[in-house]
GUTI-144146 format. One record per residue (C-alpha): x, z, y; residue number from 1; residue in one letter. Coordinates in steps of 0.2 Angstrom, whole numbers, padded with zeros to 4 digits, always signed. Example, Ala and Ser with C-alpha at 12.3 -4.5 7.8 and 13.67 -1.06 7.14 Angstrom:
BEGIN
<node east="+0062" up="+0039" north="-0022" nr="1" rest="a"/>
<node east="+0068" up="+0036" north="-0005" nr="2" rest="s"/>
//
This chain:
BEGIN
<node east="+1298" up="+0923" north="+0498" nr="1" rest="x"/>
<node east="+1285" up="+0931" north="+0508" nr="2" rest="x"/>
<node east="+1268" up="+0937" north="+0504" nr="3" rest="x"/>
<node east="+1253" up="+0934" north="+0514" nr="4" rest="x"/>
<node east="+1253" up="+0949" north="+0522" nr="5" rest="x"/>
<node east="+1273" up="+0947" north="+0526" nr="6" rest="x"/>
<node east="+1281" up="+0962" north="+0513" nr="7" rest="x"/>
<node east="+1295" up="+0952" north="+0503" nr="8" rest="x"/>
<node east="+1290" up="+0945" north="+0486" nr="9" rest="x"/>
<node east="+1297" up="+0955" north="+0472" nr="10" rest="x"/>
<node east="+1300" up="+0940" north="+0462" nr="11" rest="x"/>
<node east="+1312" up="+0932" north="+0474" nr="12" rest="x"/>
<node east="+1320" up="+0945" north="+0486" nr="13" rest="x"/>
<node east="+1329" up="+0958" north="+0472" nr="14" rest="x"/>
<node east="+1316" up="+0971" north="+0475" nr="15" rest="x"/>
<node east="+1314" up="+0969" north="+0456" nr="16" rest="x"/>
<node east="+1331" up="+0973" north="+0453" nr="17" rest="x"/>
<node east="+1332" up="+0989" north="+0467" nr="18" rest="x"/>
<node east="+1316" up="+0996" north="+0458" nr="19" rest="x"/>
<node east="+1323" up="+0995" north="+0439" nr="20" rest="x"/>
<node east="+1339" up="+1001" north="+0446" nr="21" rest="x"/>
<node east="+1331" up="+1018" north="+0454" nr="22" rest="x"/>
<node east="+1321" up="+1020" north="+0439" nr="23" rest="x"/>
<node east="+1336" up="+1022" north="+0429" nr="24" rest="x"/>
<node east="+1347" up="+1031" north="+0439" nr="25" rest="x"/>
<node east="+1333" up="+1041" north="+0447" nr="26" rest="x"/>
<node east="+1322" up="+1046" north="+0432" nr="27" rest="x"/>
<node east="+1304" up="+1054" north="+0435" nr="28" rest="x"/>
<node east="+1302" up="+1072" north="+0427" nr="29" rest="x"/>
<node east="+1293" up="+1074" north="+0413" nr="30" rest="x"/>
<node east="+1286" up="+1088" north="+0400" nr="31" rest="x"/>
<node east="+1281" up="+1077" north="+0387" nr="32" rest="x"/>
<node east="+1285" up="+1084" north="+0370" nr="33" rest="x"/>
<node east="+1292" up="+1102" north="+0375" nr="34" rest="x"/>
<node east="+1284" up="+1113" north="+0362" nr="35" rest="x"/>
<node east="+1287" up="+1132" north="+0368" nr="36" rest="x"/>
<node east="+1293" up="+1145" north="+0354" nr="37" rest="x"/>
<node east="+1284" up="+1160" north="+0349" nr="38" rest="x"/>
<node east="+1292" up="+1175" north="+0346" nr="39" rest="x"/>
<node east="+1283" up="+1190" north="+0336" nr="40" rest="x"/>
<node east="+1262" up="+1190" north="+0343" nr="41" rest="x"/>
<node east="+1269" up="+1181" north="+0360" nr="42" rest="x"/>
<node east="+1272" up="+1163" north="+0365" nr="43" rest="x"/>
<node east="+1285" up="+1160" north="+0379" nr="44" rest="x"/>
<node east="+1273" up="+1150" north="+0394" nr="45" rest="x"/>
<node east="+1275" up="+1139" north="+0409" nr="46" rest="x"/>
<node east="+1275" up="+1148" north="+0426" nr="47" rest="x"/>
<node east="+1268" up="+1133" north="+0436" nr="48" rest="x"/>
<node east="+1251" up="+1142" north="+0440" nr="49" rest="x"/>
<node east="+1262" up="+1155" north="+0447" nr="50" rest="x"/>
<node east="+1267" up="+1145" north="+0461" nr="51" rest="x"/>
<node east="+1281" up="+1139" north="+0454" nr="52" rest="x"/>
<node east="+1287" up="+1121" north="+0443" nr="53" rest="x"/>
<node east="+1283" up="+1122" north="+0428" nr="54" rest="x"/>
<node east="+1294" up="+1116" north="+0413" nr="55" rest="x"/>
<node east="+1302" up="+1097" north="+0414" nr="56" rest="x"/>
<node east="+1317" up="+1089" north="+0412" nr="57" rest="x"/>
<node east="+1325" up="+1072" north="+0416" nr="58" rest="x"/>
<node east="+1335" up="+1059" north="+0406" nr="59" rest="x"/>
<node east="+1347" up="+1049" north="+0417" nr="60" rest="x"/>
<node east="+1360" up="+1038" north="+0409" nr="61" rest="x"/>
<node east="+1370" up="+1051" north="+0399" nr="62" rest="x"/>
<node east="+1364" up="+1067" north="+0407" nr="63" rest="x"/>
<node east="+1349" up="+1080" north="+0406" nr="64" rest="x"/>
<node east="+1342" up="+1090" north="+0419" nr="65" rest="x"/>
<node east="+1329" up="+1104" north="+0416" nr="66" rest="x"/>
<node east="+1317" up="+1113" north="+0429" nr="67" rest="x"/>
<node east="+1303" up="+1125" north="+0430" nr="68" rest="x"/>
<node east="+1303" up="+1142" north="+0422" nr="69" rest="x"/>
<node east="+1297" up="+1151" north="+0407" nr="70" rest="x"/>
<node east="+1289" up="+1169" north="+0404" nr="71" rest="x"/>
<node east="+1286" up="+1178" north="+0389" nr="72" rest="x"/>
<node east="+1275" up="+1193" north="+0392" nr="73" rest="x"/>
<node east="+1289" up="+1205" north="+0378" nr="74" rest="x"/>
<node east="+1302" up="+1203" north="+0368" nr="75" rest="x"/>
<node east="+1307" up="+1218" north="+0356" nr="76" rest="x"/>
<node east="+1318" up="+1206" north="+0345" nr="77" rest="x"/>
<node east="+1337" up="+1208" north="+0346" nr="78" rest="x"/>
<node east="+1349" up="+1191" north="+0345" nr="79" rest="x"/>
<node east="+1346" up="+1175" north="+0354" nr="80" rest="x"/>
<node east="+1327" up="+1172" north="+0359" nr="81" rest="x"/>
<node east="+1320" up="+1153" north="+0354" nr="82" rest="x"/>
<node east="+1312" up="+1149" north="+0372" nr="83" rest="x"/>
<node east="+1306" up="+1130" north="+0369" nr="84" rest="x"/>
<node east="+1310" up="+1115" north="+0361" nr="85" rest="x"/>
<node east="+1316" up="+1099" north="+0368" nr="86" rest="x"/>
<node east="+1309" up="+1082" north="+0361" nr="87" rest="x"/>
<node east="+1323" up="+1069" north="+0355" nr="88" rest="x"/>
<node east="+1328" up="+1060" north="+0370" nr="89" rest="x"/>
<node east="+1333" up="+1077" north="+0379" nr="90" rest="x"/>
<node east="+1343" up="+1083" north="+0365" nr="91" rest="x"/>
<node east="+1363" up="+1084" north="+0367" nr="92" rest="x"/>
<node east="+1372" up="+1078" north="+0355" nr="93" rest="x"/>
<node east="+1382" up="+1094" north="+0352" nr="94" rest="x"/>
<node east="+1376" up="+1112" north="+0357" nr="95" rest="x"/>
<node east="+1379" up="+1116" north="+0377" nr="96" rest="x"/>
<node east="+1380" up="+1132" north="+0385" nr="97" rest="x"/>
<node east="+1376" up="+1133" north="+0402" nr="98" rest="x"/>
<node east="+1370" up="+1145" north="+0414" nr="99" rest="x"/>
<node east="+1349" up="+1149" north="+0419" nr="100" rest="x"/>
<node east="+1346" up="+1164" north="+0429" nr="101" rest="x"/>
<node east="+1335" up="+1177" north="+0418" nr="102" rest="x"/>
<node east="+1322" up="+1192" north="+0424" nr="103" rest="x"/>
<node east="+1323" up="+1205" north="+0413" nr="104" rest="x"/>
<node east="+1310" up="+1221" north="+0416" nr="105" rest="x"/>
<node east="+1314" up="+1220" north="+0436" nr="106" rest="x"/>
<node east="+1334" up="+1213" north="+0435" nr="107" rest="x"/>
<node east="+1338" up="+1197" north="+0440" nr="108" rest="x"/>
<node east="+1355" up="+1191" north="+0430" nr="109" rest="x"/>
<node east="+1362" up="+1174" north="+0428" nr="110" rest="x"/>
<node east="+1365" up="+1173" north="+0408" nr="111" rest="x"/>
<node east="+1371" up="+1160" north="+0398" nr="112" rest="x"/>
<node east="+1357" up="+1150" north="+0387" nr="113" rest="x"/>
<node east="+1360" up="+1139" north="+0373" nr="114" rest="x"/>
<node east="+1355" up="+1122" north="+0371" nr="115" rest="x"/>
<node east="+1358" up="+1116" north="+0352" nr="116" rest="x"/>
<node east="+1357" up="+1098" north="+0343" nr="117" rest="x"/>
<node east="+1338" up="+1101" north="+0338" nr="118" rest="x"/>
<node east="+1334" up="+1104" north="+0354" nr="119" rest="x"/>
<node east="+1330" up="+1121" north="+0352" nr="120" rest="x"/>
<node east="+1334" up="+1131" north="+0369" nr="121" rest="x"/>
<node east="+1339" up="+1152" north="+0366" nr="122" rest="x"/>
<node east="+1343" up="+1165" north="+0379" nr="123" rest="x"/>
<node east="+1354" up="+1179" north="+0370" nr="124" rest="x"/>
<node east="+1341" up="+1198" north="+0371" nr="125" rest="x"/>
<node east="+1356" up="+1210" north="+0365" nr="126" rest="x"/>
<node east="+1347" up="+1223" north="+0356" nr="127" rest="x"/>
<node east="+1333" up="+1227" north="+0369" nr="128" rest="x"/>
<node east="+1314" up="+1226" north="+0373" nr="129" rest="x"/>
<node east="+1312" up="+1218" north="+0390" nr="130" rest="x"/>
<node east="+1295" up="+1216" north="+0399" nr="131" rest="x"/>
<node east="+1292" up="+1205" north="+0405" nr="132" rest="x"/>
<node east="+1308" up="+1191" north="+0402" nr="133" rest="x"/>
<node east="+1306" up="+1175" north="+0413" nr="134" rest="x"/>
<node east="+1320" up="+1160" north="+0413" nr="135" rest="x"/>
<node east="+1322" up="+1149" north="+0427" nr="136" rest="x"/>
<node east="+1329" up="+1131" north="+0424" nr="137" rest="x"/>
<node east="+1332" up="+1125" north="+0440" nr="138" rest="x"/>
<node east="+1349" up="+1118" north="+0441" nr="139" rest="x"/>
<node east="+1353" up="+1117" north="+0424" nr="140" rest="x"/>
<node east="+1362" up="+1099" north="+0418" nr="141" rest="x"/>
<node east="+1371" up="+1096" north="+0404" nr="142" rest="x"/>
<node east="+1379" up="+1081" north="+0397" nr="143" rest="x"/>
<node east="+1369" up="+1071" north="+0382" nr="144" rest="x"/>
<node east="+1384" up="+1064" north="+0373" nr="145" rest="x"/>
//
């Protein structure tokens, strides 16, 4: 059918079907329920009033994409670094390893993070201070299950 002001009806020309069908295979982004880690007397933060996206990630049917980054202001604590917390639905099923590029002091690397089954996402810190530490999740996609 047509609607008065000649658009196709939802109801009767599949444009129902086209709009669920995007919704699930083109999810929106979302930072509902990230909780960010603290780490000694500082918390790891959003960069988004830098310019720049702030944490999100997106479910799509068996795959997670994260973007945005994260800054901590110091980090004097060897071993691998909680940054955030993923809520349930973003949560792989086993522990991923993939890459995120990291800022330490005034080098750029691209380092490893890791992604567990609680949702708990760490970048490794070696056995150094680093001021300030930023991660950028851009790009970063894992599988759920």
């Amino acid at each position: 059918g047509i609607t008065a002001n000649g658009l196709p009806d939802n109801v009767t020309n599949g444009w129902q079907l086209y709009e669920a069908l995007i919704k699930v295979t083109q999810p929106d982004w979302t930072s509902t329920g990230i909780t960010f880690s603290t780490v000694g007397p500082n918390t790891w933060a959003n960069l988004a009033s830098s310019g720049l996206f702030g944490i999100a990630f997106k479910v799509s049917t068996n795959e997670v994409s994260l973007c945005g980054a994260a800054s901590i202001s110091s980090v004097a604590a060897p071993g691998d670094i909680p940054i955030m917390t993923l809520p349930v639905a973003a949560r792989p099923s086993s522990t991923v390893r993939p890459l995120a590029r990291v800022l330490r002091g005034s080098t750029v690397t691209v380092e490893q993070i890791t992604i567990n089954t609680t949702g708990i996402v760490t970048v490794a810190n070696g056995s150094g201070t680093f001021t300030p530490q930023t991660v950028w999740f851009d790009g970063v996609t894992y599988r759920k299950s």
